[in-house]
C-alpha positions as CSV (number, residue, x, y, z in Angstrom):
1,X,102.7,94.1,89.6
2,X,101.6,91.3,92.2
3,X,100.1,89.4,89.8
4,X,102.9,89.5,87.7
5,X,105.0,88.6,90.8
6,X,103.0,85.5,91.8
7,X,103.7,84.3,88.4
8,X,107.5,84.4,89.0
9,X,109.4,81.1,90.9
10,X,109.9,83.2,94.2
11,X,110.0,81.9,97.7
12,X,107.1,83.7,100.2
13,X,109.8,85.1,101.6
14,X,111.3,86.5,98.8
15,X,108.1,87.7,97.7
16,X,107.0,89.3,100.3
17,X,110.0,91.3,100.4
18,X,109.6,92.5,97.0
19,X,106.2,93.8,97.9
20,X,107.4,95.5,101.0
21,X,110.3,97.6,99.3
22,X,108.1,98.4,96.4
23,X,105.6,99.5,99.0
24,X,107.8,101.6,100.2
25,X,108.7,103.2,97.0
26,X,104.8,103.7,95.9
27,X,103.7,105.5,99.2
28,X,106.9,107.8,98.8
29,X,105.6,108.5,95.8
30,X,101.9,108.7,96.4
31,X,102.5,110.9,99.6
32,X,103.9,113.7,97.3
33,X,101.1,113.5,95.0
34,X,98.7,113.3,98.3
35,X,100.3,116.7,99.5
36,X,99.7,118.2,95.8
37,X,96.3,117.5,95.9
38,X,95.3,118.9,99.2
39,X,96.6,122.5,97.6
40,X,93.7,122.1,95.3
41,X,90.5,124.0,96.9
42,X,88.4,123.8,93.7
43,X,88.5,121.6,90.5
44,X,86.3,121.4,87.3
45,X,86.5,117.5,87.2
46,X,87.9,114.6,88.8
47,X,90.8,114.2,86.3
48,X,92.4,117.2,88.4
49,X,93.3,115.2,91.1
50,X,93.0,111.1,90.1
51,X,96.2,109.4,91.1
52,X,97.0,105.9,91.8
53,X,99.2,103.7,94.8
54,X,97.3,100.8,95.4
55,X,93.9,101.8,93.9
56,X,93.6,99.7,90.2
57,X,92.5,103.5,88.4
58,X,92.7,107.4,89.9
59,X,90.2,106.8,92.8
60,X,93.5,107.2,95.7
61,X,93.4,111.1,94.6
62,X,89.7,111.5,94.7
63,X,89.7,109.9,98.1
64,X,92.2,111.9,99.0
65,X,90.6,115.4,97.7
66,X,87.2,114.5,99.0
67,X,88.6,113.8,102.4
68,X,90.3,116.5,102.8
69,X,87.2,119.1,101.4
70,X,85.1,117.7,104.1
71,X,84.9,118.9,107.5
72,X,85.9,116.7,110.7
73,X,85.1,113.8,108.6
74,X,85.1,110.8,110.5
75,X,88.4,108.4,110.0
76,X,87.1,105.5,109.6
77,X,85.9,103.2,106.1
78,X,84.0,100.1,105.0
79,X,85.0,98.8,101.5
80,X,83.5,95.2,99.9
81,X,84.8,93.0,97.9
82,X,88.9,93.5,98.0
83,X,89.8,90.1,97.2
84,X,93.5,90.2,98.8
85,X,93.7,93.9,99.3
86,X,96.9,94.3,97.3
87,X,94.9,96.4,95.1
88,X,92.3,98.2,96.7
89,X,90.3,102.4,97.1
90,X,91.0,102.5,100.9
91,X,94.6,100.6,101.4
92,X,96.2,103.9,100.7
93,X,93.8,105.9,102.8
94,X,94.9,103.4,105.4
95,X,98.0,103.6,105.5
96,X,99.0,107.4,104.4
97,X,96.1,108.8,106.6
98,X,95.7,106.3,109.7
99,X,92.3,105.4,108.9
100,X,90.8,102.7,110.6
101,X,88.8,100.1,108.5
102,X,87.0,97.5,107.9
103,X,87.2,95.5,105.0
104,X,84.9,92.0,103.1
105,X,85.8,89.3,101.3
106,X,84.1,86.3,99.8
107,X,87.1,84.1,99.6
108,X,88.6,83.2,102.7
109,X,92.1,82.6,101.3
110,X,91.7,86.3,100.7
111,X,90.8,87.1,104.0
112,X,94.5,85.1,105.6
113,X,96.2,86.9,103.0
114,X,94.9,90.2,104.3
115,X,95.9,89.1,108.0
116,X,99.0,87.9,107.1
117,X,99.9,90.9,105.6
118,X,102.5,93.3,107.5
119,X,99.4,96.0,107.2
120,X,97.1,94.1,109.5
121,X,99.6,94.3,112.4
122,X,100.7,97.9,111.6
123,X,97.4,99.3,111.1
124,X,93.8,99.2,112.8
125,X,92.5,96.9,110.0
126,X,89.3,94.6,110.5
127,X,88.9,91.5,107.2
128,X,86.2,89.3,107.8
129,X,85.6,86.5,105.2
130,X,81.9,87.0,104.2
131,X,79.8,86.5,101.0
132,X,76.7,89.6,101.4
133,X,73.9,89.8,100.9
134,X,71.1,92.2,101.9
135,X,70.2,89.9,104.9
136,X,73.5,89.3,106.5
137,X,75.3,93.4,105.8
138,X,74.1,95.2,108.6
139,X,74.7,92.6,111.1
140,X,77.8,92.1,109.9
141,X,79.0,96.0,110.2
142,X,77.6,95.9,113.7
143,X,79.3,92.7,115.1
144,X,82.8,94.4,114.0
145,X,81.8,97.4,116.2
146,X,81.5,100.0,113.0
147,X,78.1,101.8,113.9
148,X,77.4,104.8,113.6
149,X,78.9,107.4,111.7
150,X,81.5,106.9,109.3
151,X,83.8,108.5,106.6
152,X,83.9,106.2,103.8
153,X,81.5,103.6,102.4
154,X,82.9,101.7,99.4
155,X,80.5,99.0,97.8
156,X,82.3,97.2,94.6
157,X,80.9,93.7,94.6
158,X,80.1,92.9,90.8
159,X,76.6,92.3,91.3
160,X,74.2,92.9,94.2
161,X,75.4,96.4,94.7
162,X,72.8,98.8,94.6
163,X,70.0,96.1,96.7
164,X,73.2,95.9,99.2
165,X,73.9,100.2,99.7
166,X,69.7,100.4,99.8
167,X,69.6,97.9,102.9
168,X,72.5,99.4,104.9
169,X,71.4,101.2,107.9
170,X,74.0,100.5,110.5
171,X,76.4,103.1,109.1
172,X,75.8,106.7,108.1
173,X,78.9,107.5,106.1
174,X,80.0,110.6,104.9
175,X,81.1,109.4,101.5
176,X,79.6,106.4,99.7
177,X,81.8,105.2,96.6
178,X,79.7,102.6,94.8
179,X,81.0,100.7,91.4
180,X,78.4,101.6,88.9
181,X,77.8,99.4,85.3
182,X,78.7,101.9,82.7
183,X,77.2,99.3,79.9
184,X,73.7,99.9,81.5
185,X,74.0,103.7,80.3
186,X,73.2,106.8,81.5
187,X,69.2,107.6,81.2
188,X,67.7,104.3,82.5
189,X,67.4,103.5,86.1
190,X,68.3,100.0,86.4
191,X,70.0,96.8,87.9
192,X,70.2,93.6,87.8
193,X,67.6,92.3,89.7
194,X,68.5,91.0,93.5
195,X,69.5,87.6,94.1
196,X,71.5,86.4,97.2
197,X,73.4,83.9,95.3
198,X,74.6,86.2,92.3
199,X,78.2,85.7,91.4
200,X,78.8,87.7,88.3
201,X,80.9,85.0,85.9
202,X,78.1,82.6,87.1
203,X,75.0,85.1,85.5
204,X,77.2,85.6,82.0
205,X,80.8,84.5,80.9
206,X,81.1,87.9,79.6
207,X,81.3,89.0,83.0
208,X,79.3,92.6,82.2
209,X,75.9,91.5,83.7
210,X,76.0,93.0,86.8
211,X,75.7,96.0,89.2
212,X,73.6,98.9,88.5
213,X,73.2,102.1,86.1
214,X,74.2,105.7,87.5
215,X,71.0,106.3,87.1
216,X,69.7,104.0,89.5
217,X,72.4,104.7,91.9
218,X,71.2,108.6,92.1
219,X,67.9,107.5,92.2
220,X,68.7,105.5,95.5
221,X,71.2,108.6,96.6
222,X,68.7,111.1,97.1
223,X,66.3,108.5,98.5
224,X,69.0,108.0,101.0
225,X,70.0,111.9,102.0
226,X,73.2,112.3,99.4
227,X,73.9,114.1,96.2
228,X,76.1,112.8,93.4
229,X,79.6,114.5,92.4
230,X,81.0,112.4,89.8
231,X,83.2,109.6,88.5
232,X,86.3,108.5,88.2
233,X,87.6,108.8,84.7
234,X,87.7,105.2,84.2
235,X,83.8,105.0,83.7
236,X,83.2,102.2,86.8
237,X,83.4,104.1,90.3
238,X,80.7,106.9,91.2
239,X,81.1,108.9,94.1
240,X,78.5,110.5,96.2
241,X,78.6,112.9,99.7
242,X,75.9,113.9,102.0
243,X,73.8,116.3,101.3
244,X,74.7,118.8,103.8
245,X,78.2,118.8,102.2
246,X,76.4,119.4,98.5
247,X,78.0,123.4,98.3
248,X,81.8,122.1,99.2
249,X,81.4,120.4,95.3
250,X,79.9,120.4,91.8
251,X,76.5,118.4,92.2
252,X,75.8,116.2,89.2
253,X,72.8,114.7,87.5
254,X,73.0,110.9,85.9
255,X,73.3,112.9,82.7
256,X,76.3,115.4,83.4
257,X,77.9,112.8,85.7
258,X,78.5,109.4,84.0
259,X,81.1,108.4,82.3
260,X,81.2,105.7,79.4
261,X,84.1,103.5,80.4
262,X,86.2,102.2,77.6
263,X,88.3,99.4,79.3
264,X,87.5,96.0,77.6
265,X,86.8,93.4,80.2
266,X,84.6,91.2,78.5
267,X,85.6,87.3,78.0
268,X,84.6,84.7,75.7
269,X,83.3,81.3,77.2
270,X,86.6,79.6,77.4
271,X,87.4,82.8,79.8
272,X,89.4,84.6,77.2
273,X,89.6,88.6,76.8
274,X,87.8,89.1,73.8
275,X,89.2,93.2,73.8
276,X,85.7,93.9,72.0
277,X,83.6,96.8,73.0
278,X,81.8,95.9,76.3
279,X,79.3,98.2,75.3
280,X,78.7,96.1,72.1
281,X,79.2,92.8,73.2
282,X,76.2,93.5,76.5
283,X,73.8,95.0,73.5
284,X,74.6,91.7,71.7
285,X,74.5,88.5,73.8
286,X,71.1,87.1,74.7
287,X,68.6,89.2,76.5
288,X,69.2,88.9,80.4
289,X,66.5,90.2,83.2
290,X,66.8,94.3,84.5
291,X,64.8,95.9,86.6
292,X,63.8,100.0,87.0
293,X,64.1,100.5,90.4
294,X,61.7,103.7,90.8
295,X,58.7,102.0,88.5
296,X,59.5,97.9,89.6
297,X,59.0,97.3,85.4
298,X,61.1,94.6,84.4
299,X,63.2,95.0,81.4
300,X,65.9,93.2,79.5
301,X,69.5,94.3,78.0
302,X,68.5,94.8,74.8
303,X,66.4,97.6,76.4
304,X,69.3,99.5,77.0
């Protein structure tokens, strides 16, 4: 909808009235489905409860369910990577639940969107331009005065994400969302391999090399104290709890849990949708560098 709005010849003004009524229309809406959802004390699989405001797939009603499963959770979240936070996992937690946040961005004009924003005024939101990397993260979280425990961790960067959750140790969160590469498969534990610089359309036009396999990302979960519980429907956002929490859900293995995502995202060099298989198109293009992350053995895509 915004995007389709900042294609029309609308004053700010103008526009940013738009966005505010149809705001208002999306968190009536989402509030009902919010209250439905937090009738439900047990659910075979994530597609019970997926719902969308401002989320881009189902991932407001998992929020929403998880939140409400756990125990004096603490109300606060850290997401990365939001770009203008029009479309974001934690802008309806923010503003249906009072959470209080904190929230990354590499693009600056991103970040004065976000703070000119009638959300940054109403709620207790932190944006902070910043391009992450493994070095700069915890420093970061603990200059914005977000120690400590925490409810939500949500790590979607396209890239650097599973060398970027490993690092943290500022926060202990309660729930850790992290985008996982669905093309990378199930069975082997890999991810790209870290650089500080990695920008995702920069590594491949295709825009699919990046990220990490669910594999990988359990791997590093139980390393780090948490068990995994599933994904979204969509195939690109895995979601993981603390272990002390592990009997409130179903626990998942790499195998049970993934999801192959079908959404075709993959462009051509001119930066065209091709709408072929991303699966097919990442087994096809030119071997690019992987690494396991429990054995260290470097491996290509065409390994997977």
């Amino acid at each position: 909808m915004d995007k389709l709005l900042n294609k029309l010849p609308f004053t700010d003004s103008v526009l940013r009235f738009i966005r505010k009524e149809t705001d208002k229309i999306k968190m009536l809406h989402g509030k009902q489905l919010a209250w439905m959802v937090n009738t439900k004390n047990t659910i075979s699989d994530f597609s019970e409860v997926e719902f969308s405001v401002f989320s881009q797939w189902g991932d407001d009603g998992i929020i929403q369910f998880l939140i409400n499963k756990i125990p004096n959770i603490n109300k606060t979240f850290i997401e990365f990577g939001v770009e203008n936070y029009r479309e974001s996992n934690t802008r309806f937690l923010l503003c249906n639940n009072n959470w209080s946040g904190l929230v990354f961005d590499g693009s600056i004009e991103n970040i004065r969107f976000i703070q000119k924003d009638s959300i940054y005024w109403k709620h207790n939101l932190t944006a902070e331009a910043l391009f992450i990397t493994k070095d700069n993260i915890n420093q970061a979280i603990k200059n914005n005065n977000f120690s400590g425990d925490l409810g939500i961790l949500h790590i979607d960067i396209d890239g650097n994400d599973y060398w970027i959750w490993e690092s943290i140790s500022e926060v202990n969160p309660a729930i850790v969302i992290m985008e996982y590469n669905s093309c990378f498969g199930k069975s082997l534990p890999v991810s790209i391999p870290y650089s500080a610089s990695f920008q995702v359309r920069n590594a491949h036009h295709s825009g699919l090399y990046y990220g990490a396999s669910i594999s990988a990302l359990c791997h590093l979960a139980t390393k780090k104290g948490y068990v995994f519980i599933g994904c979204n429907t969509n195939g690109n956002n895995s979601y993981f709890v603390k272990k002390e929490y592990a009997d409130l859900f179903v626990i998942h293995t790499p195998e049970s849990g993934y999801i192959k995502s079908e959404f075709r995202q993959n462009r051509d060099s001119t930066g065209n949708l091709t709408f072929k298989n991303d699966h097919e198109v990442l087994k096809n293009i030119n071997p690019l560098p992987l690494v396991n992350v429990i054995t260290g053995e470097m491996l290509t895509t065409k390994n997977l």
